[in-house]
C-alpha positions as a LaTeX table, in Angstrom:
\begin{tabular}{lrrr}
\hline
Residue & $x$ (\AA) & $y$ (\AA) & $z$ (\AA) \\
\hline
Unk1 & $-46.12$ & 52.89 & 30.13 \\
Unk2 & $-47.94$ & 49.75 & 28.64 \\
Unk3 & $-49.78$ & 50.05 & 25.01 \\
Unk4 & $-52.98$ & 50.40 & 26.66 \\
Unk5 & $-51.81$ & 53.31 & 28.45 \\
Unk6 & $-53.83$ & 56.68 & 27.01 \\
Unk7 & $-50.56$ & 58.75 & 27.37 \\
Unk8 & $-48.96$ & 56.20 & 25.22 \\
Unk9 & $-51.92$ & 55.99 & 22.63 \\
Unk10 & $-51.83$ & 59.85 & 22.59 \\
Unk11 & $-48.35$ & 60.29 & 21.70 \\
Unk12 & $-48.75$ & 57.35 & 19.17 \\
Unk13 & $-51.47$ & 60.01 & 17.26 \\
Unk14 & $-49.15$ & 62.51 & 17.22 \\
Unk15 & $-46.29$ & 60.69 & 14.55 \\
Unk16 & $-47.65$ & 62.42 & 12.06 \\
Unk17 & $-46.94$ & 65.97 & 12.93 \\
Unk18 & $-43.25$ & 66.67 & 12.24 \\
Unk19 & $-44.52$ & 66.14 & 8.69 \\
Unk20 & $-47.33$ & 68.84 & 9.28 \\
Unk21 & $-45.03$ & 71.20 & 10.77 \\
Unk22 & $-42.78$ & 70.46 & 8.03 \\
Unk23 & $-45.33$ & 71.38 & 4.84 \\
Unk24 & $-46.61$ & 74.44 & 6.71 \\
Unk25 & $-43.36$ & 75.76 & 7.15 \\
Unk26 & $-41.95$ & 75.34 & 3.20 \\
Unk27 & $-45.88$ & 76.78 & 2.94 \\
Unk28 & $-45.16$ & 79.82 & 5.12 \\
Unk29 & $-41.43$ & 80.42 & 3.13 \\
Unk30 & $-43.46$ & 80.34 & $-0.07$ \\
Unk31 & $-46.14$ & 82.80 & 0.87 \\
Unk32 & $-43.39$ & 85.27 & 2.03 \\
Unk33 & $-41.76$ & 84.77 & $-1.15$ \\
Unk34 & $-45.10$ & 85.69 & $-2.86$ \\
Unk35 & $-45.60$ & 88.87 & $-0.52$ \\
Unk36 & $-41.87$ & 89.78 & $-1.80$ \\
Unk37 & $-43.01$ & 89.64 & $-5.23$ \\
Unk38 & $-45.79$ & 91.66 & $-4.85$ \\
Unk39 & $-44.38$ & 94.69 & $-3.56$ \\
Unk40 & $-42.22$ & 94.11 & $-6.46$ \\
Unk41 & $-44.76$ & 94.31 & $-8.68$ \\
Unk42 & $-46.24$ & 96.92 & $-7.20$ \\
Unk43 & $-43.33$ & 98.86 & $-7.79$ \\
Unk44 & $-42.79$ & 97.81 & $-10.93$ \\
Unk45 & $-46.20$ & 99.06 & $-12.40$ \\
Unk46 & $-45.63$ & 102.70 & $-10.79$ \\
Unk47 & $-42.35$ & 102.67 & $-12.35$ \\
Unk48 & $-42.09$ & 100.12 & $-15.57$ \\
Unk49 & $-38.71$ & 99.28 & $-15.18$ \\
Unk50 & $-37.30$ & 96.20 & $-16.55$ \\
Unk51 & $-35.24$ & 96.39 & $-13.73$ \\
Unk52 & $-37.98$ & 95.57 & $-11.36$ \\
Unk53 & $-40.18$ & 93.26 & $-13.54$ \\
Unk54 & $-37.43$ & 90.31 & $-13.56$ \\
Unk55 & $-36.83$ & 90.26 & $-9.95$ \\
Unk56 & $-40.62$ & 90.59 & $-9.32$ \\
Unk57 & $-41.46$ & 87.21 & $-11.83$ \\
Unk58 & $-38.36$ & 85.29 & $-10.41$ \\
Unk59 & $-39.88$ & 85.96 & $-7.30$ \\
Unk60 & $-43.05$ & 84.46 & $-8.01$ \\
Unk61 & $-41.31$ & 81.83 & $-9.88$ \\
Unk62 & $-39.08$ & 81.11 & $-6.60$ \\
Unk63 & $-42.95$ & 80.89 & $-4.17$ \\
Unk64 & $-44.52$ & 78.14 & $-6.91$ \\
Unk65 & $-41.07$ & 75.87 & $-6.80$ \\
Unk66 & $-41.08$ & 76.42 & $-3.11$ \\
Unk67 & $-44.54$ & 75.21 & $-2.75$ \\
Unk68 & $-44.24$ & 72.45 & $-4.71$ \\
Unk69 & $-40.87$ & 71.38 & $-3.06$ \\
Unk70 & $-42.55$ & 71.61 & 0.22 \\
Unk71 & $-45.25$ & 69.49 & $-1.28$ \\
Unk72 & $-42.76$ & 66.98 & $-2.72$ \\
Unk73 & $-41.05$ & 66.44 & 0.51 \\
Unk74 & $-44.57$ & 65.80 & 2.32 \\
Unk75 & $-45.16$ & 63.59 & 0.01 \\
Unk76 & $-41.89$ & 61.55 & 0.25 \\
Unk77 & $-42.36$ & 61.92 & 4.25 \\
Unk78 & $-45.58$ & 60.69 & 4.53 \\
Unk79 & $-45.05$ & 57.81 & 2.27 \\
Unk80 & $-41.57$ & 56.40 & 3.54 \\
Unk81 & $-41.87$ & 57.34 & 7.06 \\
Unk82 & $-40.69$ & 60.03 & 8.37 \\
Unk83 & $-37.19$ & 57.64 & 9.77 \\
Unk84 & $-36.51$ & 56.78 & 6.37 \\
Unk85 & $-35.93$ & 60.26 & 4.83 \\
Unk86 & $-32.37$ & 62.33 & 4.72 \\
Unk87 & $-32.66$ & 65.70 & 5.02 \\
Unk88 & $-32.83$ & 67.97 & 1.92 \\
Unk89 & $-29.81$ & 69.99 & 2.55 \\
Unk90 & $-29.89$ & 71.07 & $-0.57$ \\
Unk91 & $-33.49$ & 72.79 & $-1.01$ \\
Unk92 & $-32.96$ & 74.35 & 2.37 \\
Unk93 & $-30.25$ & 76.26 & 1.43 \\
Unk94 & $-31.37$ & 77.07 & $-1.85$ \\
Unk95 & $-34.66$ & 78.43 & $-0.65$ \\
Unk96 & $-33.38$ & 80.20 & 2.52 \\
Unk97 & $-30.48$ & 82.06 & $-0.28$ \\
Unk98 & $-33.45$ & 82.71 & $-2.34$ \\
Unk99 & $-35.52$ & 84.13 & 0.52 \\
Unk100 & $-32.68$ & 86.55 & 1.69 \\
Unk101 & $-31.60$ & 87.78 & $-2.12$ \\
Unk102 & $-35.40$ & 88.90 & $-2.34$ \\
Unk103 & $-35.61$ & 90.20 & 0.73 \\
Unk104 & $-32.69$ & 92.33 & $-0.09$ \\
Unk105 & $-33.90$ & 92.99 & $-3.57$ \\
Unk106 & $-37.40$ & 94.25 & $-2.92$ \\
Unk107 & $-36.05$ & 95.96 & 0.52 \\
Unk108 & $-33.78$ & 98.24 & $-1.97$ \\
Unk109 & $-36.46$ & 98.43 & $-4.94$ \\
Unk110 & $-39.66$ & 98.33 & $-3.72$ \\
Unk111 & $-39.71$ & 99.49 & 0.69 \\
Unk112 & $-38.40$ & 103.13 & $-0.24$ \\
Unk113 & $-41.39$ & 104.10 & $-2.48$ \\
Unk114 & $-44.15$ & 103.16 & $-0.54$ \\
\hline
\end{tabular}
């Protein structure tokens, strides 16, 4: 394939989408996070339990840090090139522990009253 080739040129557009697919996915693990604390807060104001209220906010507190990790990382990706940045071992396993604790809390809290 030579540079003038249009299957060349094509995949040249494309460089910026592992970056895309990137964002949309910390996006996606945020808004799950937010639908987690929902139903938590849903349960919480039928019920009123403190018990319910903390998970529910840390929940929510969890989507926004998410979100703005994911936006972070765009950032980061976009700017240094996508080649030039290590992996953030670190956030991923955070979030993905974060994403399974509330899916455990809210599927024992919140699931069996609705």
């Amino acid at each position: 394939m030579s540079a003038f080739d249009p299957r060349t040129r094509r995949l040249q557009d494309r460089s910026g989408l592992p970056a895309e697919r990137t964002v949309l996915s910390w996006d996606r693990t945020a808004l799950a996070m937010l639908v987690n604390g929902a139903l938590l807060l849903l349960r919480a104001n039928r019920n009123g339990s403190l018990l319910v209220w903390v998970p529910a906010g840390l929940a929510l507190l969890a989507a926004v840090a998410c979100a703005l990790l994911g936006r972070r990382r765009h950032r980061r990706t976009v700017v240094a090139g996508s080649a030039n940045v290590r992996a953030d071992t670190v956030g991923v396993t955070a979030v993905a522990g974060m994403v399974v604790a509330f899916g455990v809390v809210t599927l024992l809290l919140a699931v069996p009253e609705i």
